[in-house]
N, CA, C and O atoms as a GROMACS GRO file, in nm:
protein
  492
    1UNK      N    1  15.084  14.602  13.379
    1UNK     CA    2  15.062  14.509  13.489
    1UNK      C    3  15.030  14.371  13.433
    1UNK      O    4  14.948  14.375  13.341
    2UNK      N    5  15.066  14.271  13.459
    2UNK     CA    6  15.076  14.158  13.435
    2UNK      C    7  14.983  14.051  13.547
    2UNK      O    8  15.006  14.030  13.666
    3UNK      N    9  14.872  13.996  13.460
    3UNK     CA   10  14.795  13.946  13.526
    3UNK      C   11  14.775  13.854  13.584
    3UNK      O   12  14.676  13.810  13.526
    4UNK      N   13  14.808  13.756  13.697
    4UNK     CA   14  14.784  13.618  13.755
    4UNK      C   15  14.695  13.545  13.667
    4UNK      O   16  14.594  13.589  13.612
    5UNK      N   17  14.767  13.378  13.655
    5UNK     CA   18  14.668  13.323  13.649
    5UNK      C   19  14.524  13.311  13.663
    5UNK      O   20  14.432  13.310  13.580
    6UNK      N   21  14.529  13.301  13.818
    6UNK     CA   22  14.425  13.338  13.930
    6UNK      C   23  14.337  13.450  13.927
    6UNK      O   24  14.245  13.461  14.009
    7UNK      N   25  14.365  13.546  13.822
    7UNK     CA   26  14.276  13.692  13.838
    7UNK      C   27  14.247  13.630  13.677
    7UNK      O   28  14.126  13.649  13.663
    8UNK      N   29  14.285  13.582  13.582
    8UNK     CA   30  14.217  13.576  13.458
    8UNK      C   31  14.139  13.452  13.426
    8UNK      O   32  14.065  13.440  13.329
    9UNK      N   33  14.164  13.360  13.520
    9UNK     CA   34  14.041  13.226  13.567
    9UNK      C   35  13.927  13.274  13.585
    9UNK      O   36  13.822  13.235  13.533
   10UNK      N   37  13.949  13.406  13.698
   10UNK     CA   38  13.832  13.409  13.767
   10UNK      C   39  13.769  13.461  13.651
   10UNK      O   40  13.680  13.386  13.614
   11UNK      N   41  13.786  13.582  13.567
   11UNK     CA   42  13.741  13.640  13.482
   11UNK      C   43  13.675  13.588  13.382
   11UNK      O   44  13.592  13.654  13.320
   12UNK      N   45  13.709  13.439  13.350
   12UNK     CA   46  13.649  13.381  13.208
   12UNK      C   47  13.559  13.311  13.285
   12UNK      O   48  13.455  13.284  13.225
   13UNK      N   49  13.567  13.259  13.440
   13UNK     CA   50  13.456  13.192  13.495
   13UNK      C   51  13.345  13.304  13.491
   13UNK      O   52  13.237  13.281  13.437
   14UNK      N   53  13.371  13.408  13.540
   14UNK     CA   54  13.249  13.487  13.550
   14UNK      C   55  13.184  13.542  13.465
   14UNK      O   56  13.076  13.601  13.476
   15UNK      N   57  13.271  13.518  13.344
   15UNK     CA   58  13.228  13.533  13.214
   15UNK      C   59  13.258  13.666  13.152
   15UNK      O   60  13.225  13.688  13.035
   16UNK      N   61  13.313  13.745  13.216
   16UNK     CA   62  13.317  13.878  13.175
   16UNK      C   63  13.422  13.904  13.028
   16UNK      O   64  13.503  13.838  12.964
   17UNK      N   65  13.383  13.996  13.025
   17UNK     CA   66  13.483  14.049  12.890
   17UNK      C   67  13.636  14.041  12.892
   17UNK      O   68  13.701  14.128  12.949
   18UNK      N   69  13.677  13.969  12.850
   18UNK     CA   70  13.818  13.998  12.883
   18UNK      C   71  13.893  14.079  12.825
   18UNK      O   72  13.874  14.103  12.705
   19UNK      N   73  14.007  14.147  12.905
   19UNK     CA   74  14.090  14.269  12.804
   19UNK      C   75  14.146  14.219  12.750
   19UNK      O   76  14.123  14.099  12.737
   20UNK      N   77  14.291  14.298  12.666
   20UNK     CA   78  14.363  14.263  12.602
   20UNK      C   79  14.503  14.205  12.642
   20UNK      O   80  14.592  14.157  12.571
   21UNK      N   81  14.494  14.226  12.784
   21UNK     CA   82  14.594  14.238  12.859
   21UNK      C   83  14.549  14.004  12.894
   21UNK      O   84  14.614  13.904  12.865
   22UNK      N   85  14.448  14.020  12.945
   22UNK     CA   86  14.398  13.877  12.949
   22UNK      C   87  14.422  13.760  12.847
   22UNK      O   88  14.469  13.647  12.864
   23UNK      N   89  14.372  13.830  12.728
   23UNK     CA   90  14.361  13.768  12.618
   23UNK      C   91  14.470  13.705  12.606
   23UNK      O   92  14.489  13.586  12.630
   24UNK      N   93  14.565  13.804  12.560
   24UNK     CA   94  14.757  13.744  12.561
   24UNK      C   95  14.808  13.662  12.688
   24UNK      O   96  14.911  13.596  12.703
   25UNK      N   97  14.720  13.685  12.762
   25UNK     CA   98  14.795  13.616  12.900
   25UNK      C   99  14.714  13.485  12.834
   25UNK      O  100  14.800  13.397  12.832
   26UNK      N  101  14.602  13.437  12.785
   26UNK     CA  102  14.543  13.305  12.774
   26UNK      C  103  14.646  13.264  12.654
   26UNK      O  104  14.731  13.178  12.678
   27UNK      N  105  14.642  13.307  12.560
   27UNK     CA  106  14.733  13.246  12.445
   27UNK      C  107  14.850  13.198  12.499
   27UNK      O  108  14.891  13.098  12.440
   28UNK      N  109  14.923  13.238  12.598
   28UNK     CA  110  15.052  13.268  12.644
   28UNK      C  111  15.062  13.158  12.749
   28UNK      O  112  15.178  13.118  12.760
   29UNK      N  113  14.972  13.096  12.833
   29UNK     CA  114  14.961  13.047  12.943
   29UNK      C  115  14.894  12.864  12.922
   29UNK      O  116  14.790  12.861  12.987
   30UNK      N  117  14.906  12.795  12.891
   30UNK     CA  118  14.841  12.679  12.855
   30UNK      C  119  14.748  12.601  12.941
   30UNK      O  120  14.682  12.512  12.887
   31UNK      N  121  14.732  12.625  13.084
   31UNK     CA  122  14.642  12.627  13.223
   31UNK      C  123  14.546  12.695  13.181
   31UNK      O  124  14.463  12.617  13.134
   32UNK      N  125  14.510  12.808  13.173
   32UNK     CA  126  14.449  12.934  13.144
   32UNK      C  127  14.376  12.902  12.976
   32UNK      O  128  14.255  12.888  12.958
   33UNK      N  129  14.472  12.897  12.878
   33UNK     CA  130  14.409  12.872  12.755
   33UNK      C  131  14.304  12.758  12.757
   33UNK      O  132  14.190  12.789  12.722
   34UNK      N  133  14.332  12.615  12.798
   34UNK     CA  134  14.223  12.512  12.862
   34UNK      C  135  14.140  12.511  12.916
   34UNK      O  136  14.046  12.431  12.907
   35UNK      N  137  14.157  12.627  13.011
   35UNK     CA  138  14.045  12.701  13.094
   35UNK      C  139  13.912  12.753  12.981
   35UNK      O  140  13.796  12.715  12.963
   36UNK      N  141  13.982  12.836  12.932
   36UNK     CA  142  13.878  12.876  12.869
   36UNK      C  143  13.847  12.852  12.748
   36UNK      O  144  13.745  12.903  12.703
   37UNK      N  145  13.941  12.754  12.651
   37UNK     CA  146  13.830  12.660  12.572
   37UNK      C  147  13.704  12.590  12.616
   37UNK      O  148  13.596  12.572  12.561
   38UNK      N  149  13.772  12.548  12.766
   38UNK     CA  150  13.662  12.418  12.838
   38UNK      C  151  13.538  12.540  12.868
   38UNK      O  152  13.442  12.506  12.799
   39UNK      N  153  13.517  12.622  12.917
   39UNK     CA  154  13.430  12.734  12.944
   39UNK      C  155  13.378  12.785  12.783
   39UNK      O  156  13.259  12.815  12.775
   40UNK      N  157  13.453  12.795  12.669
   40UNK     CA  158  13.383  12.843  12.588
   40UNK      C  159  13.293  12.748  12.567
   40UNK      O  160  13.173  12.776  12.568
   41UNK      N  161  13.344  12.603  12.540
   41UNK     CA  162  13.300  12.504  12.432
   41UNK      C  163  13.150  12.459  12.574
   41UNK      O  164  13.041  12.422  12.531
   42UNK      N  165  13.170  12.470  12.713
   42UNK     CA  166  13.043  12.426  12.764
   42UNK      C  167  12.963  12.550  12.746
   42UNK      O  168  12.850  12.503  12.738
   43UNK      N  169  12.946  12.716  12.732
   43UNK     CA  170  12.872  12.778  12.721
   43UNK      C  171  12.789  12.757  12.584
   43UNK      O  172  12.667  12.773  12.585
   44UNK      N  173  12.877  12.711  12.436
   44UNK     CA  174  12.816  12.632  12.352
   44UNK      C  175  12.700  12.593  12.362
   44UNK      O  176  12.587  12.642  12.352
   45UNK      N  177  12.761  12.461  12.392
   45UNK     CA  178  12.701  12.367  12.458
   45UNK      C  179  12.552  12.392  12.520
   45UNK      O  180  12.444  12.369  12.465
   46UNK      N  181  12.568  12.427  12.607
   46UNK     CA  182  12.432  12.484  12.678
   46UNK      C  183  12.368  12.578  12.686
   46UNK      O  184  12.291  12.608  12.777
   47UNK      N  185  12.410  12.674  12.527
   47UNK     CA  186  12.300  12.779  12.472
   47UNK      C  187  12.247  12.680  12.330
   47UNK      O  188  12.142  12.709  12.274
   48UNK      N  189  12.309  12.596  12.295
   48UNK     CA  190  12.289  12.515  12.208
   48UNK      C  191  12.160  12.416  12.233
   48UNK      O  192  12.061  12.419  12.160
   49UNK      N  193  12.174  12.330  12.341
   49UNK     CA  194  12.101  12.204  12.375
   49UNK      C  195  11.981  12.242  12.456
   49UNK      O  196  11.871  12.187  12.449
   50UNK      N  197  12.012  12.337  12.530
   50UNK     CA  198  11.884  12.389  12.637
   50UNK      C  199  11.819  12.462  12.639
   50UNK      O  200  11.825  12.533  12.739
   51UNK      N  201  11.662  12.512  12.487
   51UNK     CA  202  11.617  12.567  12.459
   51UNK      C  203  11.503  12.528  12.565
   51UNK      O  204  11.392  12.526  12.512
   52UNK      N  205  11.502  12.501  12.686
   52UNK     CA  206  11.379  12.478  12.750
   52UNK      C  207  11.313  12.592  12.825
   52UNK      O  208  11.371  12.676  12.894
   53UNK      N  209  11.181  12.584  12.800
   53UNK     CA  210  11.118  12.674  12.864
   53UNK      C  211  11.037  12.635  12.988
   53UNK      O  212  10.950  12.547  12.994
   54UNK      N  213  11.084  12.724  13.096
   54UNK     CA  214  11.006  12.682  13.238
   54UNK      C  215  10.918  12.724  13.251
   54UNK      O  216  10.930  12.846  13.268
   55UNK      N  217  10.773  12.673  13.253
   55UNK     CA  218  10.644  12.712  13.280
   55UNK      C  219  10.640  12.829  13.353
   55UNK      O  220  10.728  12.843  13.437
   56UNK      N  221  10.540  12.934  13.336
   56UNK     CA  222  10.509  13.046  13.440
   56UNK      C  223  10.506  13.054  13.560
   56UNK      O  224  10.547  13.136  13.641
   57UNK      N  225  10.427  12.915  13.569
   57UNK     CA  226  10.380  12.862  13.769
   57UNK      C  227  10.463  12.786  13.810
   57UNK      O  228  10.430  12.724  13.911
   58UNK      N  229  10.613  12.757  13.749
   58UNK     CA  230  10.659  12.599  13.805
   58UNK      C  231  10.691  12.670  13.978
   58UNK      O  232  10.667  12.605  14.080
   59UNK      N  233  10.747  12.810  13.979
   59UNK     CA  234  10.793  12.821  14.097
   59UNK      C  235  10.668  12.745  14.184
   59UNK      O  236  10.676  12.635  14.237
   60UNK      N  237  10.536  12.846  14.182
   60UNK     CA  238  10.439  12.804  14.296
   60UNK      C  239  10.426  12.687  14.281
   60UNK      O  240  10.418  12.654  14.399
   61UNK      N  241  10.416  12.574  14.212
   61UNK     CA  242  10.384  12.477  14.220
   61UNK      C  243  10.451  12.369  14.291
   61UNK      O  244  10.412  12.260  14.333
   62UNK      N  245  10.605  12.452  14.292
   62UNK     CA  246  10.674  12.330  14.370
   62UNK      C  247  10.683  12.420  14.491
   62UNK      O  248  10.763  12.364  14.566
   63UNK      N  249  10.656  12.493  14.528
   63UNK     CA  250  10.617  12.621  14.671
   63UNK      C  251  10.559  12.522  14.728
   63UNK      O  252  10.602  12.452  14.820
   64UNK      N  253  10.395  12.512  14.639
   64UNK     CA  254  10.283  12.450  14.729
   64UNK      C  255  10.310  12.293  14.705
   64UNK      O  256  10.209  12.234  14.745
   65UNK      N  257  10.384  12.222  14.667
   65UNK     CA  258  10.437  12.080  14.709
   65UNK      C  259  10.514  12.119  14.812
   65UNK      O  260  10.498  12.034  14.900
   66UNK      N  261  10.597  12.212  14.854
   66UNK     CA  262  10.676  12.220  14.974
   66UNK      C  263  10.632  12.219  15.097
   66UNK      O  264  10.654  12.132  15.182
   67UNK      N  265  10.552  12.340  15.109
   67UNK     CA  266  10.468  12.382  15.185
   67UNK      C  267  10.381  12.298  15.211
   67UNK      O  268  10.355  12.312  15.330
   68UNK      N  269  10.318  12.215  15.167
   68UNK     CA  270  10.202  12.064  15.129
   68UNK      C  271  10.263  11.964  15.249
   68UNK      O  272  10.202  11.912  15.342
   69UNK      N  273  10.387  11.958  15.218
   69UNK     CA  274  10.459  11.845  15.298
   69UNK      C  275  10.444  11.836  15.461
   69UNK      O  276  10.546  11.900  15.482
   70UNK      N  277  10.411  11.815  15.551
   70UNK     CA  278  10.394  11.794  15.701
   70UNK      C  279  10.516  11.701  15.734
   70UNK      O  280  10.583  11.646  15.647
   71UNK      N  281  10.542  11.686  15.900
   71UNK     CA  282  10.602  11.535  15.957
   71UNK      C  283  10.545  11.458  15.947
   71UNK      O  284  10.422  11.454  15.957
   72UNK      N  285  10.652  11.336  15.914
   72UNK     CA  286  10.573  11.249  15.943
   72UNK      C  287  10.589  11.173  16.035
   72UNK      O  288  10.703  11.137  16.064
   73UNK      N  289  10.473  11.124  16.111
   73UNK     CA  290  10.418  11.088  16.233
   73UNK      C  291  10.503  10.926  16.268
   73UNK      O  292  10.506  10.875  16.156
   74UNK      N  293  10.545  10.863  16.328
   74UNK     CA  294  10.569  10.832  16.422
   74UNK      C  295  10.520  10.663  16.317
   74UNK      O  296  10.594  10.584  16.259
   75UNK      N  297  10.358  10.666  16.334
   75UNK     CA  298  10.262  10.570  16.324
   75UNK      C  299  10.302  10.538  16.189
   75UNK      O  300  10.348  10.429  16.153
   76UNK      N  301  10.275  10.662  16.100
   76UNK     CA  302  10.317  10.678  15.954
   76UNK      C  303  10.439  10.623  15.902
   76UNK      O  304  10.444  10.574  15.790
   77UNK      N  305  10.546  10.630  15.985
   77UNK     CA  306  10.643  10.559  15.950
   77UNK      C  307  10.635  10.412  15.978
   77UNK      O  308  10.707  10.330  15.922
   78UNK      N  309  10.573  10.391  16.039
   78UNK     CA  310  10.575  10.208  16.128
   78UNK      C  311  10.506  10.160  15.999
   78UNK      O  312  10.541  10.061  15.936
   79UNK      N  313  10.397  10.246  15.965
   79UNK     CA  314  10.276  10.167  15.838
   79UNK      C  315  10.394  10.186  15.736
   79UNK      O  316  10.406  10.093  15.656
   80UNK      N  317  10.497  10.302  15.723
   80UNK     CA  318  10.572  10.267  15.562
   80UNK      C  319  10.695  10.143  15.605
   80UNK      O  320  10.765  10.117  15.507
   81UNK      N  321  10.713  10.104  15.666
   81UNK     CA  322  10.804  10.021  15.719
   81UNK      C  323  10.737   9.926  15.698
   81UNK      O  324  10.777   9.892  15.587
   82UNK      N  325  10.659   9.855  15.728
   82UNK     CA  326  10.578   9.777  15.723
   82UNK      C  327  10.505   9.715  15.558
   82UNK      O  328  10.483   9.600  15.521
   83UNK      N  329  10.481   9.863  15.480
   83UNK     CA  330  10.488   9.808  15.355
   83UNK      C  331  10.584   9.762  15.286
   83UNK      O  332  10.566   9.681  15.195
   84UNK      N  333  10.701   9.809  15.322
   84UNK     CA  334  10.825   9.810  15.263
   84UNK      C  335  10.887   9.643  15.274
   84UNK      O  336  10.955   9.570  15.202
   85UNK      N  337  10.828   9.633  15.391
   85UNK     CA  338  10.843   9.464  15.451
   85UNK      C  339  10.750   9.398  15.321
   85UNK      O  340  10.780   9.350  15.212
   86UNK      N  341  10.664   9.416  15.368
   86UNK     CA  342  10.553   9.380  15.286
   86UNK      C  343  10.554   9.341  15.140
   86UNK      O  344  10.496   9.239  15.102
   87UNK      N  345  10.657   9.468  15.011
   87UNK     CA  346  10.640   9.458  14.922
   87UNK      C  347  10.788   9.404  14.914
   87UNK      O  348  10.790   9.301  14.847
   88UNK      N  349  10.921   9.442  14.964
   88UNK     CA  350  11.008   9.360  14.944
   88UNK      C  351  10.983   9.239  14.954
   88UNK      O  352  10.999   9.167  14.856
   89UNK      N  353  10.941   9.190  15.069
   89UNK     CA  354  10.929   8.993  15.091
   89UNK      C  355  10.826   8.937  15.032
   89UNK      O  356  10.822   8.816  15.011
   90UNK      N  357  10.712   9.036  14.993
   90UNK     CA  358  10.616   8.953  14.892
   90UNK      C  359  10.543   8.867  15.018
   90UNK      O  360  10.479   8.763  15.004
   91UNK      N  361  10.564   8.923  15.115
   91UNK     CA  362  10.471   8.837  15.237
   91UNK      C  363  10.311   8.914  15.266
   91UNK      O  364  10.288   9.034  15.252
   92UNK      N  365  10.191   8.783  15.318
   92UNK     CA  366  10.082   8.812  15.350
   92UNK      C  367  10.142   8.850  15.459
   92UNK      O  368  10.250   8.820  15.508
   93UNK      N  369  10.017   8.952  15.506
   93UNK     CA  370  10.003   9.002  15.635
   93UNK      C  371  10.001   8.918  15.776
   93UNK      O  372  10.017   8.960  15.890
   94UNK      N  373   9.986   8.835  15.746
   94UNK     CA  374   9.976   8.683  15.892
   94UNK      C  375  10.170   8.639  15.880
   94UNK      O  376  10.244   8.612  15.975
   95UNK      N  377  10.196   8.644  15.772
   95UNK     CA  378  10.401   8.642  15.761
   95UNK      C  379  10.451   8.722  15.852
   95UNK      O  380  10.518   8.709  15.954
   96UNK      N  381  10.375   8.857  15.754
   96UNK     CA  382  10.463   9.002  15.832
   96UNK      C  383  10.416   8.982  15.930
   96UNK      O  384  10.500   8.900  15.968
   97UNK      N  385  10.347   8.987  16.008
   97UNK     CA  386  10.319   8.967  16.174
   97UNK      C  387  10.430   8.866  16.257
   97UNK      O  388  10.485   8.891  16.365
   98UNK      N  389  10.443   8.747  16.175
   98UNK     CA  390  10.516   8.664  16.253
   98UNK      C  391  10.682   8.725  16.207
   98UNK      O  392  10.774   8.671  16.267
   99UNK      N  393  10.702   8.784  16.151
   99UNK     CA  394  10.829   8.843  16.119
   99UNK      C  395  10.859   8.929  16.240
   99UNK      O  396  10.951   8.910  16.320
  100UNK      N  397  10.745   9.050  16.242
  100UNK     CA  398  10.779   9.123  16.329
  100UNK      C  399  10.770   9.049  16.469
  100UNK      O  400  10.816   9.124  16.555
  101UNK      N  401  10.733   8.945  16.515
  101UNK     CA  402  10.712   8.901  16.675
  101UNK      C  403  10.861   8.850  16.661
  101UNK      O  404  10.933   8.881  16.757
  102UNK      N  405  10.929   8.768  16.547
  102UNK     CA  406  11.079   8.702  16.577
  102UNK      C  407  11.133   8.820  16.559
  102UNK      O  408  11.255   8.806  16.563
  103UNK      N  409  11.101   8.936  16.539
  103UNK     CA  410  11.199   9.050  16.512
  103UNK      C  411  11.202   9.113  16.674
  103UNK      O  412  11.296   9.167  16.732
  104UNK      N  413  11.044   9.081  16.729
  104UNK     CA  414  11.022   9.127  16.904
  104UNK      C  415  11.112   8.994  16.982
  104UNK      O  416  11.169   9.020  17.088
  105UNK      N  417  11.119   8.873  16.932
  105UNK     CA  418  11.194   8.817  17.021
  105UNK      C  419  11.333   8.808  17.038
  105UNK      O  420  11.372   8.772  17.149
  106UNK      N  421  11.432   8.837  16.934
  106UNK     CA  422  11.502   8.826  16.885
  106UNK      C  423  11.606   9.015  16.980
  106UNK      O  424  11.713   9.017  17.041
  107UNK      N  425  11.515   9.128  16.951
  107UNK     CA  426  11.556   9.240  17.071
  107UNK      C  427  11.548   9.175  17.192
  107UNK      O  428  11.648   9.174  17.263
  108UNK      N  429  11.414   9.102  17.242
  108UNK     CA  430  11.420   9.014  17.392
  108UNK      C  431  11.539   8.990  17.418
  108UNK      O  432  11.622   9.059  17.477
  109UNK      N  433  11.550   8.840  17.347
  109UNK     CA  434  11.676   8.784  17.381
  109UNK      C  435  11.792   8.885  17.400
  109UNK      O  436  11.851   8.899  17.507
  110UNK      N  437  11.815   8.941  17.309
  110UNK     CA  438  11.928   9.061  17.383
  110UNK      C  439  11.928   9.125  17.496
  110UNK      O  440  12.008   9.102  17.587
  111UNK      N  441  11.841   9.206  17.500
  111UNK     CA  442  11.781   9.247  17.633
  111UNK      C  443  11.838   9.156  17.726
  111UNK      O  444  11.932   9.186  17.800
  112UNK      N  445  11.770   9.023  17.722
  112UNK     CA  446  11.769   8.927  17.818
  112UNK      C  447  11.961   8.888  17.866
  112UNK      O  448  12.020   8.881  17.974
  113UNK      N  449  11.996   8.874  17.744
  113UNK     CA  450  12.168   8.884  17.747
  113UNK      C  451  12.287   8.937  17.837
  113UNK      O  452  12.386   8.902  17.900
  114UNK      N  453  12.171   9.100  17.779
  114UNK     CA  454  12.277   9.206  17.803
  114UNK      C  455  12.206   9.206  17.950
  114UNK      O  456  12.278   9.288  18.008
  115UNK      N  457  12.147   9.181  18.009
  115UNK     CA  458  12.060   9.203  18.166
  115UNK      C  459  12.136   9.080  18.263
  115UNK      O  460  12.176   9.087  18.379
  116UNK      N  461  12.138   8.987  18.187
  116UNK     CA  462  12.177   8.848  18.266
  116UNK      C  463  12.285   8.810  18.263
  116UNK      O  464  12.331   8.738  18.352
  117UNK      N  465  12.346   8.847  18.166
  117UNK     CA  466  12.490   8.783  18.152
  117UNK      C  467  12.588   8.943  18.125
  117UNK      O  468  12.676   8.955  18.210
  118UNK      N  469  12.583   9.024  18.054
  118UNK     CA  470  12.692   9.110  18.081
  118UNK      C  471  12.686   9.201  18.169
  118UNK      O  472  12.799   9.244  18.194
  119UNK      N  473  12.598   9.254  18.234
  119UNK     CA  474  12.594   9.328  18.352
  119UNK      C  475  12.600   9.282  18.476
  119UNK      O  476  12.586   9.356  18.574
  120UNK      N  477  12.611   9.212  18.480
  120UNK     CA  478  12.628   9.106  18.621
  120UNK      C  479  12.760   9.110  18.591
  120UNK      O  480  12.821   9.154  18.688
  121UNK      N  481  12.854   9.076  18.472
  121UNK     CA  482  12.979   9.038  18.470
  121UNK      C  483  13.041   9.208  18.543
  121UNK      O  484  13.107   9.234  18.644
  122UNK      N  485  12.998   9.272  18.464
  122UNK     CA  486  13.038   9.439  18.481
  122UNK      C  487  13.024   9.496  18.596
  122UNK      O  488  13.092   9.592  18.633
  123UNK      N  489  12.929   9.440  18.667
  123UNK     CA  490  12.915   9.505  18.843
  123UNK      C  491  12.986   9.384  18.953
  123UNK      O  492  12.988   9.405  19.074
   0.00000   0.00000   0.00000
């Protein structure tokens, strides 16, 4: 039986043993042979470079950062918005205030726009 491409890809992806029947199909096939140089040379690779060891607790620890995390509120976002103003523009707090009122007049005027002038046109 003569093996698909497609059935001896999957095989070197999953890493398994390949037969003999495979083997000759990779020598034989130049798609397939590329395949699994590129698969040998990254398994190399990353039994080679990545002797790292993951702490005992990392799971719980990033559990209880998960779990740690709440919504955030409404208010909470207005105050990070607000810093964000804050530390981008390099503005005192008496700035950011007047920022945000031309930022309140500035929706007005629209409001005021879209109330006075295009809905009147539309009805």
């Amino acid at each position: 039986m003569n093996l698909s491409c497609t059935q001896v890809q999957e095989e070197i992806a999953w890493g398994k043993n390949l037969t003999e029947e495979a083997q000759s199909h990779i020598f034989g096939c130049i798609n397939c042979g590329k395949l699994a140089l590129e698969f040998t040379t990254l398994d190399a690779l990353v039994n080679r470079d990545l002797d790292i060891e993951i702490p005992l607790d990392f799971v719980e620890r990033v559990m209880l950062r998960i779990e740690g995390k709440e919504m955030i509120s409404t208010s909470e976002w207005s105050s990070r918005f607000a810093d964000w103003i804050q530390l981008s523009l390099g503005l005192r707090p008496v700035q950011l205030g007047m920022v945000y009122a031309a930022v309140l007049i500035a929706f007005l005027n629209v409001f005021r726009f879209v109330m006075g002038v295009i809905l009147p046109a539309v009805t």
